[in-house]
C-alpha positions, 0 to 999 in steps of 0.5 A: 448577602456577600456574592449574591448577584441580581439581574434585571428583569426585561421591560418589554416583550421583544426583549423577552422574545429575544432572551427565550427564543426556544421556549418560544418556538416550543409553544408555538409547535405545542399550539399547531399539535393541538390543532391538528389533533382536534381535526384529525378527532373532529373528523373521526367522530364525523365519520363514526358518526356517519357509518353508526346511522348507515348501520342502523339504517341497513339493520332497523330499516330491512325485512328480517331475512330467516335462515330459512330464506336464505339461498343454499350455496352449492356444494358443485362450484364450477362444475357446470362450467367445466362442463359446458366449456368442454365435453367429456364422457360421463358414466351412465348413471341409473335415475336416484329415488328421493323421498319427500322430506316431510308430507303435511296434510292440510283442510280446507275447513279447518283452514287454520290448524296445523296437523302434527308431522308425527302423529306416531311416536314410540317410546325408548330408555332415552325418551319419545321418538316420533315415527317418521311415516309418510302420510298421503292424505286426499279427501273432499276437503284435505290435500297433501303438501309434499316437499323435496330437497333437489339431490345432486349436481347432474341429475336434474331433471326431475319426474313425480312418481306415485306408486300404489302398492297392491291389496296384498301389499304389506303396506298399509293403504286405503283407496276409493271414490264414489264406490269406485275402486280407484279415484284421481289425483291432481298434482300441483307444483307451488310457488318456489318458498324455500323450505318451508316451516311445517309447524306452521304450515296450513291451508291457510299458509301453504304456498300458492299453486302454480301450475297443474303438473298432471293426474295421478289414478289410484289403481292398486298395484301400478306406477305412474310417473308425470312429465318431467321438468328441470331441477337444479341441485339444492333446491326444493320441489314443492307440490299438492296432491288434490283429490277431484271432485269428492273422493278419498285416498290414503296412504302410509309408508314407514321404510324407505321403499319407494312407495306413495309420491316420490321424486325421481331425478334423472341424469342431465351431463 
């Protein structure tokens, strides 16, 4: 065709080199980028790697920790610092009764059963509603587990209180040992468990005792208060009312009068 115009191809790579010298230098960038991106890949997969079995480990390899059993932080921060760096004047502050959160009676033979916290209930438009009484029950066979939760930042020291109301009181109670008119109660502090799940608790599951706090008599229309220990706020006091030797004693209190075991917590700031 007239004006077309033909060049020749180049016969070696230098030459080819020499004529496209950018695309050239094009590639070779192109080439290092793919590198670079394969390592920086390789790498991160190693890593992931890496933290996926740290986590599966950390996870698959623990014991299961319950809500329960983790520890309560404290509502006081600091405080106890500030008192112990400097002094201050405090108002005296009259001893604060704390009533047991729920007491649970266990057998010694029926070392398996759960007894219900409520065995009262009474019915409403909206449903059943359990009578929340406290129930202090010792026999030959059958103790009481009593727990309380350690109320405020300052008041830590603690004393277990029994309070038995009188023949006349209007509070239901029954009491005797052997024919006697009064009968004695060991009190123990258990193990430190936390709070404790009492759907499940019994003589079998109960916490082991730790040390004998002192004795409780019966007599009608007295209280009596045990030697008193340290407390620290937030923390559960967990003990058992044991009967000794053969005996019975029953309580029941439905207000929140201070009748039956109770805590007593005293100012320490």
């Amino acid at each position: 065709m007239a004006g077309t115009q033909y060049l020749s191809l180049p016969q070696e790579d230098k030459e080819l080199n020499e004529t496209h010298p950018n695309e050239s230098f094009g590639n070779y960038r192109l080439h290092k980028l793919a590198y670079w991106s394969i390592v920086v890949l390789s790498v991160c997969s190693v890593i992931d790697v890496f933290a996926l079995v740290y986590f599966v480990s950390r996870t698959a390899f623990q014991p299961h920790l319950a809500v329960e059993e983790m520890p309560i932080r404290s509502a006081y921060i600091n405080l106890e610092d500030l008192y112990l760096k400097k002094h201050h004047n405090t108002s005296k502050i009259e001893p604060i009764v704390n009533l047991p959160k729920v007491l649970q009676v266990v057998d010694s033979t029926e070392p398996s059963r759960v007894f219900p916290q409520w065995a009262e209930t009474w019915a409403t438009p909206h449903g059943i509603v359990p009578i929340n009484d406290r129930h202090l029950l010792a026999t030959n066979t059958a103790s009481t587990v009593a727990q309380f939760r350690v109320l405020d930042f300052g008041m830590e020291h603690c004393v277990i209180m029994l309070t038995v109301p009188s023949e006349n009181d209007s509070t239901p109670i029954e009491y005797g040992m052997g024919g006697t008119e009064q009968t004695s109660l060991d009190v123990w502090l258990l193990k430190d468990k936390g709070k404790l799940d009492f759907q499940q608790l019994s003589w079998n599951t109960k916490p082991e005792r730790d040390r004998l706090v002192g004795h409780f008599s019966t007599e009608p229309g007295t209280t009596q208060q045990l030697g008193g220990f340290m407390c620290a706020s937030s923390t559960y006091v967990t003990i058992e009312l044991v009967c000794q030797g053969s005996c019975f004693f029953e309580s029941l209190a439905t207000q929140k009068d201070a009748v039956g075991v109770y805590l007593q917590q005293h100012q320490t700031i």
